[in-house]
C-alpha positions as a Markdown table, in Angstrom:
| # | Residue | x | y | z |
|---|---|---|---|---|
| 1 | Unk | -17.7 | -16.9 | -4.9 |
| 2 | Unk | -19.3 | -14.7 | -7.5 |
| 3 | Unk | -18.3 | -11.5 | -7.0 |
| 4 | Unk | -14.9 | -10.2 | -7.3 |
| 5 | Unk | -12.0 | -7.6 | -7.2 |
| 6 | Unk | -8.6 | -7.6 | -9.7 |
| 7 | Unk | -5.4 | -5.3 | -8.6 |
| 8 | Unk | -2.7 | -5.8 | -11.4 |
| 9 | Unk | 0.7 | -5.0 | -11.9 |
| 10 | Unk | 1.2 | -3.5 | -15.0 |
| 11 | Unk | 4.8 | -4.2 | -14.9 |
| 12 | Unk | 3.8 | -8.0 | -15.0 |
| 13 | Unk | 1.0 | -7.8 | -17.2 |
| 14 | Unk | 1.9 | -4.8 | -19.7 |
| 15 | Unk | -1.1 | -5.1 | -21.6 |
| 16 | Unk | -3.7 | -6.4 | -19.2 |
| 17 | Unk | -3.6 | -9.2 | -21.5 |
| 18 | Unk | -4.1 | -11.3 | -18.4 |
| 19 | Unk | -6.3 | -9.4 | -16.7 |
| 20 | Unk | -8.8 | -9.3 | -18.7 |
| 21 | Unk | -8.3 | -12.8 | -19.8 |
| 22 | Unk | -9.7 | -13.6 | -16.1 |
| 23 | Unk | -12.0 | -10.9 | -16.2 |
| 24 | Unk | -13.6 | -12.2 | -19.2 |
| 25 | Unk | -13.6 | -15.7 | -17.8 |
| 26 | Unk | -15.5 | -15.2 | -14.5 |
| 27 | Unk | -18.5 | -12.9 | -16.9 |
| 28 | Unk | -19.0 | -15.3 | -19.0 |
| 29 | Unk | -19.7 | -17.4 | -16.4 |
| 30 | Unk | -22.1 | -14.9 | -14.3 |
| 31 | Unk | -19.7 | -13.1 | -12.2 |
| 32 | Unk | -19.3 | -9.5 | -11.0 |
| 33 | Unk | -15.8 | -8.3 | -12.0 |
| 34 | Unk | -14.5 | -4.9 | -10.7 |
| 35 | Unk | -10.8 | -3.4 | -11.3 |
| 36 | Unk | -8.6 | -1.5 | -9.4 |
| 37 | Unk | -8.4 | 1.8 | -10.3 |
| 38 | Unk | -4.6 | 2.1 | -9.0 |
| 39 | Unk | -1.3 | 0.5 | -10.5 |
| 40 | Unk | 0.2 | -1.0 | -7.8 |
| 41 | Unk | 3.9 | -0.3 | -9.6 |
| 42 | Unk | 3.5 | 3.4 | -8.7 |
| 43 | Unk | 4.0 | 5.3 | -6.0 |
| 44 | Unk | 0.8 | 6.6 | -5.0 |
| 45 | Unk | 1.6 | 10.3 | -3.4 |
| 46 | Unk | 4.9 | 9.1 | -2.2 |
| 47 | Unk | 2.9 | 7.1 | 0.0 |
| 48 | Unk | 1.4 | 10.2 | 1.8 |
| 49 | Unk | -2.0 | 8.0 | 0.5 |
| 50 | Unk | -1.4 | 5.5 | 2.9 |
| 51 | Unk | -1.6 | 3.0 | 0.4 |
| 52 | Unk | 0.4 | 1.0 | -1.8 |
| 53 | Unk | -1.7 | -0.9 | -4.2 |
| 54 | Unk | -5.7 | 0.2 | -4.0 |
| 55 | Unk | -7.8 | 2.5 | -2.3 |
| 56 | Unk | -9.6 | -0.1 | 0.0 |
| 57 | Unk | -12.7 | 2.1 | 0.1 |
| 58 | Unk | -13.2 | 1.6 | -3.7 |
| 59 | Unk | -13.9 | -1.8 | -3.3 |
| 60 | Unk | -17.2 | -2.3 | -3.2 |
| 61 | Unk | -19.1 | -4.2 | -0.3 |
| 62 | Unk | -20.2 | -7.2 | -2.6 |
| 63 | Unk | -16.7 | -8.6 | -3.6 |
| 64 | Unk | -16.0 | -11.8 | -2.0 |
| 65 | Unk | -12.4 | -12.3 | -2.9 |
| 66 | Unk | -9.3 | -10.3 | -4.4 |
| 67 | Unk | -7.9 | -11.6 | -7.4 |
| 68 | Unk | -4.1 | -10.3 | -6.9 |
| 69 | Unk | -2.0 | -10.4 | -10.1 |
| 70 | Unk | 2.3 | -10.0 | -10.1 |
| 71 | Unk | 4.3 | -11.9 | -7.6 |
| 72 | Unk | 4.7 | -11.9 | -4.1 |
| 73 | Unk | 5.7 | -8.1 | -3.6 |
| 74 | Unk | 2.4 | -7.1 | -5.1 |
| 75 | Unk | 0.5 | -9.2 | -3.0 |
| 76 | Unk | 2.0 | -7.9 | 0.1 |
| 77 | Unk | 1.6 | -4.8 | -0.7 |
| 78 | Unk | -2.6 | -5.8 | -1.6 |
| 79 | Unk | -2.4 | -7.6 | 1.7 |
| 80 | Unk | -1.3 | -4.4 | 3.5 |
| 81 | Unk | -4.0 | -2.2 | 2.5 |
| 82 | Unk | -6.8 | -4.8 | 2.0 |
| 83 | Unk | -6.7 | -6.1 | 5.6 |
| 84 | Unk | -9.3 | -4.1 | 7.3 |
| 85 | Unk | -11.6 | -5.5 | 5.1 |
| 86 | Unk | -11.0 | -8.7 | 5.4 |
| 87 | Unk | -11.2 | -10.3 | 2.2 |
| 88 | Unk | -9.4 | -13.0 | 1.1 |
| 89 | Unk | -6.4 | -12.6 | -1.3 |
| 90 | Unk | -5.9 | -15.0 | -4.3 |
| 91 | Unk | -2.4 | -14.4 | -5.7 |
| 92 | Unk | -1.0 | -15.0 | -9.3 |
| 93 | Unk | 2.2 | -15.2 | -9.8 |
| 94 | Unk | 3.6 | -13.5 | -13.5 |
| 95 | Unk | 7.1 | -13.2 | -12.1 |
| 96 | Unk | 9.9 | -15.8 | -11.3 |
| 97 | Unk | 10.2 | -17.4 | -7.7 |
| 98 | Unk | 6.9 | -17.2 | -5.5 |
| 99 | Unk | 5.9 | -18.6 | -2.0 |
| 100 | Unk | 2.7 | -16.7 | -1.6 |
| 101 | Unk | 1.3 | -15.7 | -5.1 |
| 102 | Unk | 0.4 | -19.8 | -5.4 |
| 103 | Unk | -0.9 | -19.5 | -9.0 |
| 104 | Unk | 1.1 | -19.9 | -12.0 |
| 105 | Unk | 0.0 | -18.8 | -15.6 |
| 106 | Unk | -0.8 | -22.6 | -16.2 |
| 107 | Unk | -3.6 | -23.3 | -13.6 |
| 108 | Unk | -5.3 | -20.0 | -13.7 |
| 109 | Unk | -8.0 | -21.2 | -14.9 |
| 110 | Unk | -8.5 | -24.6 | -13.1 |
| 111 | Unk | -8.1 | -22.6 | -10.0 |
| 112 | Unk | -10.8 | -19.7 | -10.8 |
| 113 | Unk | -13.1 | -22.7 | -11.5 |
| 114 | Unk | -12.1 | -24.2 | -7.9 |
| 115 | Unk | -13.1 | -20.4 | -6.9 |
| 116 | Unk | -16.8 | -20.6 | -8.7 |
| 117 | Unk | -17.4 | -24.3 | -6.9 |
| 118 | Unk | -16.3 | -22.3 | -3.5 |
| 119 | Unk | -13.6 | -25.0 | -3.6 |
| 120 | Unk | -11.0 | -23.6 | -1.4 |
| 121 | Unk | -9.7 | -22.7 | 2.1 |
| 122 | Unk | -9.3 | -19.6 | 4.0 |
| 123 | Unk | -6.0 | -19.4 | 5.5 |
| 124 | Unk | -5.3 | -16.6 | 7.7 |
| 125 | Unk | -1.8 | -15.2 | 8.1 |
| 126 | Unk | -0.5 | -12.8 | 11.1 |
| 127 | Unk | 0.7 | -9.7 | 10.6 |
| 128 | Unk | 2.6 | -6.4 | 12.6 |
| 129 | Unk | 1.9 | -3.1 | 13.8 |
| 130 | Unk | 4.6 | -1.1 | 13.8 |
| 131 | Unk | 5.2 | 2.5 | 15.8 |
| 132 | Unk | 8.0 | 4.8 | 15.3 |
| 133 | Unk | 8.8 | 7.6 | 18.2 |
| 134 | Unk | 10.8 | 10.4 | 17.9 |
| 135 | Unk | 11.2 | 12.3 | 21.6 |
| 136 | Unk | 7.8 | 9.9 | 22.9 |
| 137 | Unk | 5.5 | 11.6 | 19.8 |
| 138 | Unk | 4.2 | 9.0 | 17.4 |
| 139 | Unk | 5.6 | 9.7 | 13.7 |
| 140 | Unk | 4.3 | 7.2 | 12.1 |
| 141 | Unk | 2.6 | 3.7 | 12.9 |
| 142 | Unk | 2.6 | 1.1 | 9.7 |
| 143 | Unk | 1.7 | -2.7 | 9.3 |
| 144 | Unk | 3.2 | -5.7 | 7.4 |
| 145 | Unk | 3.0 | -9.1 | 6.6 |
| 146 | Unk | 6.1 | -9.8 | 5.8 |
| 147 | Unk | 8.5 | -7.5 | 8.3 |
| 148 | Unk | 9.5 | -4.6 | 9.9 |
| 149 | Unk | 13.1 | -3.6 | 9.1 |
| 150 | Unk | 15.8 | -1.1 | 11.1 |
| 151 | Unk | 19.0 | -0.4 | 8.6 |
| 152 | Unk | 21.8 | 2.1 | 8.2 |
| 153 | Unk | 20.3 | 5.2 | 6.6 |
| 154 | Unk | 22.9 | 5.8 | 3.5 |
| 155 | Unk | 25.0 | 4.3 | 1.8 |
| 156 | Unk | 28.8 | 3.8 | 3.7 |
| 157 | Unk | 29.5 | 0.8 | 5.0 |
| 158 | Unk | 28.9 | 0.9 | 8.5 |
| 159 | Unk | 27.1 | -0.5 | 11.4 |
| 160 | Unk | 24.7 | 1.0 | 13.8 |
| 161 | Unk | 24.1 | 0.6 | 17.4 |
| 162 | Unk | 20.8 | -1.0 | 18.3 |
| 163 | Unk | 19.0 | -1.5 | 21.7 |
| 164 | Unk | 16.1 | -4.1 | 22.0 |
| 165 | Unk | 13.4 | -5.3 | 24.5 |
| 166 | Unk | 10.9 | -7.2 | 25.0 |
| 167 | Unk | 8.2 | -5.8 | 27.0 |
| 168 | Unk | 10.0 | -3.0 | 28.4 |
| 169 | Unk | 12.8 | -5.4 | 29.5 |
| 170 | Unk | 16.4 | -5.8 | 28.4 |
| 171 | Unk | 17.3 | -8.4 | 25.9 |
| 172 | Unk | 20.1 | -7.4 | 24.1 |
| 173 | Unk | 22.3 | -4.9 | 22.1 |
| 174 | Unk | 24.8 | -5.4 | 19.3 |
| 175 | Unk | 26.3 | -3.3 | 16.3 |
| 176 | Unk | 24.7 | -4.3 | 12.9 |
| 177 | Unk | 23.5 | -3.2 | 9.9 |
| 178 | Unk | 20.4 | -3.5 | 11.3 |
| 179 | Unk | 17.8 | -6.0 | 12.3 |
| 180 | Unk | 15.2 | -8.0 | 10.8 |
| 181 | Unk | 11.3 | -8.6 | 13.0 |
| 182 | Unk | 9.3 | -10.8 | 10.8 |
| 183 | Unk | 6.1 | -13.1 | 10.9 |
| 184 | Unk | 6.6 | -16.7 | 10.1 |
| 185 | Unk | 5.2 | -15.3 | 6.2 |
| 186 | Unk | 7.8 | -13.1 | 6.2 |
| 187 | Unk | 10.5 | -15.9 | 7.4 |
| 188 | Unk | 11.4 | -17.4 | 3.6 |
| 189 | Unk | 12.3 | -13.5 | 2.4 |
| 190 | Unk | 14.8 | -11.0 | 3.7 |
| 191 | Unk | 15.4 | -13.0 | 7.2 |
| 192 | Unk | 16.2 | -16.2 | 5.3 |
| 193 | Unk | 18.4 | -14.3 | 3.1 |
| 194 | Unk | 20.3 | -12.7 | 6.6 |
| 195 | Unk | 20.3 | -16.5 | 8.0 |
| 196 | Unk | 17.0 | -16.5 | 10.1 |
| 197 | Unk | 15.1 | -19.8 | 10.2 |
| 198 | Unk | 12.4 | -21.0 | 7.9 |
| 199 | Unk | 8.7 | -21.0 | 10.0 |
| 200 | Unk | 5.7 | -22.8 | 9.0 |
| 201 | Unk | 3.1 | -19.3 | 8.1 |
| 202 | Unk | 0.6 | -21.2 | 10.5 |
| 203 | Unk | 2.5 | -20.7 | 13.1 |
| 204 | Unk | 2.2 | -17.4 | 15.2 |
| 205 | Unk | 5.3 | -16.0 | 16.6 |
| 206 | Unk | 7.9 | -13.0 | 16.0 |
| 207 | Unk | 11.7 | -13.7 | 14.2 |
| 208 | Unk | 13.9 | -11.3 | 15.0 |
| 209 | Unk | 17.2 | -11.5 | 13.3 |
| 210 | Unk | 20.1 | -9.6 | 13.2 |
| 211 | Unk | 21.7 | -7.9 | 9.8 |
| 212 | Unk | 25.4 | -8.9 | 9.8 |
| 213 | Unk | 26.4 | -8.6 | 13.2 |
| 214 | Unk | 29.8 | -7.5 | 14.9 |
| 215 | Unk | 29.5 | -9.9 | 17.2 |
| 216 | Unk | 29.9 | -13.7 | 16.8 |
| 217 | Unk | 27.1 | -14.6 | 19.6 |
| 218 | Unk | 23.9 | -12.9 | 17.9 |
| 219 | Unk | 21.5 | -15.4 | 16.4 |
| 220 | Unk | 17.8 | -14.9 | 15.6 |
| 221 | Unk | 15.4 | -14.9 | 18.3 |
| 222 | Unk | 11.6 | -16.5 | 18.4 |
| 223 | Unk | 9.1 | -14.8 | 20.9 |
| 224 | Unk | 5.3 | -15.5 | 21.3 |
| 225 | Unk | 2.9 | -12.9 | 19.5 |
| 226 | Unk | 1.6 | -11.3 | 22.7 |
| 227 | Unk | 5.0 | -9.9 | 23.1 |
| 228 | Unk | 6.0 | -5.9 | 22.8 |
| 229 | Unk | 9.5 | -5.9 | 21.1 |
| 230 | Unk | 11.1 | -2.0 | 21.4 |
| 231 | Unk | 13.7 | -1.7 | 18.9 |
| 232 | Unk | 16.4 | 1.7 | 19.8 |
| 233 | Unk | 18.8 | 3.4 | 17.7 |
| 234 | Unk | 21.7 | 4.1 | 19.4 |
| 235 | Unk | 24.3 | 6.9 | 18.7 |
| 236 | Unk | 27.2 | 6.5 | 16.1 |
| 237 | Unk | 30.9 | 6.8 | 16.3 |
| 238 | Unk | 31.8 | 9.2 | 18.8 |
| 239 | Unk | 28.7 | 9.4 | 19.8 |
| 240 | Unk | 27.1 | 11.6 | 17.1 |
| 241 | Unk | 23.6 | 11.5 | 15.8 |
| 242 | Unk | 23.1 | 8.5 | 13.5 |
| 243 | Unk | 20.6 | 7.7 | 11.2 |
| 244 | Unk | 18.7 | 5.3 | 10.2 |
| 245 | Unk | 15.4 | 3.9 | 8.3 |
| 246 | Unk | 12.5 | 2.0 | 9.2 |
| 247 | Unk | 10.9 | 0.0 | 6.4 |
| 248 | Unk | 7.7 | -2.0 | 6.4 |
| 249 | Unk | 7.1 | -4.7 | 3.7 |
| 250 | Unk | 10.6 | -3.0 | 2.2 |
| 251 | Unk | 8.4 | -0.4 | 0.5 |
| 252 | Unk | 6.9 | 2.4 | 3.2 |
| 253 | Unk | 10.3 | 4.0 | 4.5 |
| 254 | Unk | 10.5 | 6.2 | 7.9 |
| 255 | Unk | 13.4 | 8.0 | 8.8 |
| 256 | Unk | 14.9 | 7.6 | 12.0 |
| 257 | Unk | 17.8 | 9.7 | 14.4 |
| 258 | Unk | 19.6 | 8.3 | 17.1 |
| 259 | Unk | 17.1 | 8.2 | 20.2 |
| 260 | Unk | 14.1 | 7.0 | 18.1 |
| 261 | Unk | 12.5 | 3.1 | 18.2 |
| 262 | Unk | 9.9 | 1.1 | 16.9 |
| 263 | Unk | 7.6 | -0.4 | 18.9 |
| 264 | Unk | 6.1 | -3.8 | 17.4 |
| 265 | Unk | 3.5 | -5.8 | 18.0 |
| 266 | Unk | 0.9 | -8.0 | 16.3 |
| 267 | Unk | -1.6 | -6.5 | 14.4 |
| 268 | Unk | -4.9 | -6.4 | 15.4 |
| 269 | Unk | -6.4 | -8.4 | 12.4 |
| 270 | Unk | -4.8 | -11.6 | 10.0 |
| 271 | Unk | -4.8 | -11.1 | 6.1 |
| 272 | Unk | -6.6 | -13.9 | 4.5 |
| 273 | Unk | -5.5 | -15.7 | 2.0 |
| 274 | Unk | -7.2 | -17.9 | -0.2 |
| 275 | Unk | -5.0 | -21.4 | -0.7 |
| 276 | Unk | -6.5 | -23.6 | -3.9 |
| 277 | Unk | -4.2 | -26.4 | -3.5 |
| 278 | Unk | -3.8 | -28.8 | -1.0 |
| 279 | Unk | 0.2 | -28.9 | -1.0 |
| 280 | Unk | 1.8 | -28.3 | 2.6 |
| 281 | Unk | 4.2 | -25.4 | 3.3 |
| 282 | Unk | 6.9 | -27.5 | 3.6 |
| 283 | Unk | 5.9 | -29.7 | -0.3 |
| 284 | Unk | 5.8 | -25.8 | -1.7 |
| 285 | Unk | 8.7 | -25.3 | -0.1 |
| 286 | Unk | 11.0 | -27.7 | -1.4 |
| 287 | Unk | 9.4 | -27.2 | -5.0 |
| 288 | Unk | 10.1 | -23.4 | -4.9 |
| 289 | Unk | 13.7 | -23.8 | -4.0 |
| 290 | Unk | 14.3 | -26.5 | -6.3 |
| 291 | Unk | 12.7 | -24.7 | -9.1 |
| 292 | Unk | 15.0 | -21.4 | -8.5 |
């Protein structure tokens, strides 16, 4: 790899001290180096962009890999507006805890070198497409790597009534504060934290996991990718119009009213993601967790 593509977080790197401590690097040593022209800390139009992190048409056609640096949030988001372009993601991790940003500040360089010898693997990670309805018209349709999320639209501690399917058919309903569909990426963030099970990102599946339950028989649920999960909101205490949100990767937010779902489904392309070492999920794992 030669030619490359930086999106920083300035929160993480104030004073692109990093930044252009790798940028210098990979010049010196013959490279192309281009820089996102967007702070991927900032809201970008209030999302009425469609992007969270860079405008994927200004990176040019030569860049051979994204260079991704923050912690896992930020890559997300990258991996969220990069996709179509399919071009794989290296994170580097400035913040605390990290499963996908694999990079510390210690090996940044050792791994850019593994980079310039092309000595790396593509790993490709699954991702959802996500449609909200209101009265059958689409409102908006999203993807994410991570998950899609259904929750109580305020504030006051309530639950809300949600309706799901698979397919068009009946699986289940319960009162919740919401519900959780992830990939197996996703399955080590909020669905871990809501009691979902951890799932190996090679894998190729939807999690769906309930958010506090009213009910002592709801337990996450694992369905094959070629599934269509409908998620409905239902109607609130005596049977008025509730609300609710739809978030995707916890960052794009879309209101929802009693009536509305979600339709999800997997995305038509993976994110790829550029993996350096040679540690298994389950050896980065245990290191992760142990170090937090």
């Amino acid at each position: 790899m030669k030619n490359f593509y930086i999106i920083t977080n300035s929160v993480k790197d104030p004073d692109l001290a990093v930044t252009n401590a790798i940028s210098n690097y990979l010049e010196l040593r013959g490279c192309r180096v281009y820089l996102a022209k967007v702070d991927p800390h900032k809201e970008i139009a209030d999302g009425k962009a469609g992007y969270c992190s860079t405008d994927p048409s200004d990176i040019p056609d030569d860049v051979e890999c994204i260079i991704v640096l923050g912690g896992d949030g930020t890559l997300v988001r990258a991996a969220d507006d990069v996709v179509d372009r399919q071009i794989p993601l290296l994170g580097i991790n400035l913040g605390t805890l990290g499963y996908l940003a694999e990079i510390d500040r210690a090996s940044i360089f050792p791994a850019l070198d593994a980079l310039l010898e092309d000595a790396c693997q593509i790993e490709p990670r699954m991702m959802l497409s996500g449609t909200v309805y209101h009265k059958d018209e689409v409102v908006s349709r999203k993807i994410a790597l991570n998950d899609i999320v259904i929750a109580r639209g305020d504030t006051k501690p309530h639950v809300i009534s949600i309706y799901n399917y698979v397919n068009d058919a009946y699986l289940n309903d319960y009162r919740a504060d919401g519900i959780i569909i992830s990939t197996p990426t996703g399955s080590t963030g909020y669905s871990l934290s809501a009691g979902g099970p951890i799932i190996s990102p090679a894998a190729h599946l939807f999690l769906m996991t309930p958010l506090a339950a009213h009910t002592l028989q709801a337990r996450s649920v694992v369905l094959p990718p070629e599934n269509r999960i409908t998620i409905r909101l239902g109607a609130g205490k005596d049977e008025s119009v509730e609300r609710a949100v739809c978030s995707f990767d916890s960052d794009r937010l879309v209101p929802m009213v009693t009536g509305d779902r979600v339709e999800i489904c997997r995305a038509d392309k993976d994110v790829l993601f550029v993996k350096i070492h040679n540690d298994s999920f389950l050896e980065t794992l245990r290191r992760k967790m142990t170090d937090f």
